[in-house]
N, C-alpha and C positions, 0 to 999 in steps of 0.2 A: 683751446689747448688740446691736443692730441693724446691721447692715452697713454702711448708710448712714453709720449714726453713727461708727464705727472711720474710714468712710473721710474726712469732715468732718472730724475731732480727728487724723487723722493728718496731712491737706495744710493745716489750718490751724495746725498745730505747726511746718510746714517754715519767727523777724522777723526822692518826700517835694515834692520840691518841685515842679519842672516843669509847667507848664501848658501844655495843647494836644497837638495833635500834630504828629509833624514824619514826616519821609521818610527813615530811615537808611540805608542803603549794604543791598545785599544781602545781605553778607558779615559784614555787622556784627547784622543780624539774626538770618540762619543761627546767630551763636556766640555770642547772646543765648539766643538760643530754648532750643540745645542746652547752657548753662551748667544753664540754670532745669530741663531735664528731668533732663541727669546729677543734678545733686541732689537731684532728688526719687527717681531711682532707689536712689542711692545710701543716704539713708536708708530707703526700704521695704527696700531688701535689706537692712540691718542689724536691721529687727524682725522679718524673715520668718524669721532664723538661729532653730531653733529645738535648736542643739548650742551657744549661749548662755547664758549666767545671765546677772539683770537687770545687775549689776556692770560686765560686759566688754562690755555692748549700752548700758550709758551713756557709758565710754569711747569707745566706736567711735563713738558719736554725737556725743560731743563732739568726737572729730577732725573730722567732715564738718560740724559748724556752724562750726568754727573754717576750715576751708578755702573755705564759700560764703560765710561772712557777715562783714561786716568790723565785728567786735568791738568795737574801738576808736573807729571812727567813730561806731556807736553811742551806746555811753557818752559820748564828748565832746557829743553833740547832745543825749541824754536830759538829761543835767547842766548842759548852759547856760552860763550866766554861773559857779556854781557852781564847776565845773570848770576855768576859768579861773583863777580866783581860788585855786586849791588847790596846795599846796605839790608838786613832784614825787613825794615818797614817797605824801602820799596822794592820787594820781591813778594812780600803779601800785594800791595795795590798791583802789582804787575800779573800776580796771578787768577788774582780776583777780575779784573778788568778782559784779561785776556778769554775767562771763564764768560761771559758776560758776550764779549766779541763773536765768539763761537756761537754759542745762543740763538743770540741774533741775527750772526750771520746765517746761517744754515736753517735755524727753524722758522727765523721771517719767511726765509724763501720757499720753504716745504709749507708753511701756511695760504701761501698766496695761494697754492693748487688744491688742500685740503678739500673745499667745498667740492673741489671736481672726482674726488676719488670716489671709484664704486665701492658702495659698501661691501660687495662681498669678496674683493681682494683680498688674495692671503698673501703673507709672506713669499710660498713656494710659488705663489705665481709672478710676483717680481723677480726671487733669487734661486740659482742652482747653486749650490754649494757640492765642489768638482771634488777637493781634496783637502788635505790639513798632513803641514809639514812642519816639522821640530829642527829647524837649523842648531839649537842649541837647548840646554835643560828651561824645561816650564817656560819656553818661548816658541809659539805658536803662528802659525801663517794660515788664514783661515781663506784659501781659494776658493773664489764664487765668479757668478756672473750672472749680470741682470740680463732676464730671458725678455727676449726682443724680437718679434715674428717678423720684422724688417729693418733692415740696416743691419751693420756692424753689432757686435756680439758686446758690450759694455762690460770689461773683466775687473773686477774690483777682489783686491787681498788686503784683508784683515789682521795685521799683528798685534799678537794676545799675547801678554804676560799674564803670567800665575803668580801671585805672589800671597803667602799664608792663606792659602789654598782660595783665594781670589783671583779671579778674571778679571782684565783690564785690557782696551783697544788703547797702543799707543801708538798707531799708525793707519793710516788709511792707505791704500796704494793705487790710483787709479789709471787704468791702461799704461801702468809704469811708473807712473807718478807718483813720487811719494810729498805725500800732502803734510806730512811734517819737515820734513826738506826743504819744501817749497816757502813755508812759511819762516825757516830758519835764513834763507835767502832774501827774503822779502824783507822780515826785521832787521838782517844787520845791514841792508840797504836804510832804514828808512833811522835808525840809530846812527849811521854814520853821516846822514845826511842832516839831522837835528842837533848833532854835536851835543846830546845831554845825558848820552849813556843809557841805562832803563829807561829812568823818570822819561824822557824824552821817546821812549816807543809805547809806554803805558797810556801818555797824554796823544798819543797819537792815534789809539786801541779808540781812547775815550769818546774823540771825536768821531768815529767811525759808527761806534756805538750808537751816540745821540744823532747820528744820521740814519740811522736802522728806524731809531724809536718814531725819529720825525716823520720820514718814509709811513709809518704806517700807522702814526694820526693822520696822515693827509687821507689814507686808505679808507678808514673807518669812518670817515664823514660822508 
């Protein structure tokens, strides 16, 4: 596996609306900027642990996605109208599952490479962080891009809510792409196709799930 490529699959493992740019506060910048870098230090340093088993580098992983990224918001926008319409109980399993999905999705696959990272990567040597834009109050667009000495320039934007003076990543946006979009697309394909409303894209979260898990008992033997 190619350096490059570890380092691509690892800053694009780190997931909307606003249009334009706007002029934030200095200070609002400064602790935009520094939200988006802690994070990203924080998980290199949890795949660089090499006094780790895959087990306790997915936990720990799952703590710092659950502390940058706001979960829930997620899920309510991926699911839509959906979600709305879904009884309390299954909007917890929907959330919780979808929490879980992400997990595994994203930190299986940044573990598969973990063993190959050089320990002494830093943050600033995967990401340039260009600018940070306020399309609207305490909503934050955190422009980066993973620095790549060949090929194409990998430009990934981060949107950050503030909320009771908390940071939260509810959107990832890759070379345009927005990654909560994408999955709101995806679900109301896969909801419409199961004809069971939630329950029916949660059960279908879950299977995806125990194909992550199974994938990587097969690994570990």
């Amino acid at each position: 596996m190619r350096r490059s490529s570890i380092v691509v699959m690892t800053g694009i493992a780190l997931v909307s609306v606003g249009l334009g740019p706007a002029g934030p506060a200095p200070a609002e910048t400064a602790s935009a900027k520094a939200f988006i870098r802690d994070g990203i230090d924080r998980v290199l340093n949890i795949l660089k642990k090499r006094d780790l088993d895959r087990t306790r580098k997915l936990v720990a992983l799952r703590r710092a996605f659950k502390r940058y990224f706001d979960h829930e918001f997620i899920a309510r926008y991926a699911a839509g109208r959906y979600f709305r319409g879904a009884s309390p109980v299954d909007k917890r399993l929907y959330v919780k599952t979808l929490e879980d999905f992400l997990v595994h999705a994203y930190g299986s696959r940044m573990l598969v490479y973990s063993d190959e990272i050089d320990l002494k990567l830093k943050a600033t040597d995967i990401f340039a962080i260009t600018r940070v834009t306020e399309p609207r109050p305490r909503y934050f667009i955190v422009h980066t891009h993973i620095n790549r000495r060949i090929a194409e320039v990998v430009r990934i934007n981060w949107h950050v809510r503030r909320t009771a003076g908390t940071y939260k990543v509810v959107d990832v946006v890759v070379m345009g792409i927005s990654q909560a979009r994408r999955y709101r697309s995806d679900f109301a394909a896969v909801i419409q196709r199961r004809k069971r409303g939630l329950p029916g894209l949660t059960s279908a979260l879950r299977a995806k799930v125990d194909a992550y898990r199974r994938d990587a008992a097969r690994r570990v033997r």
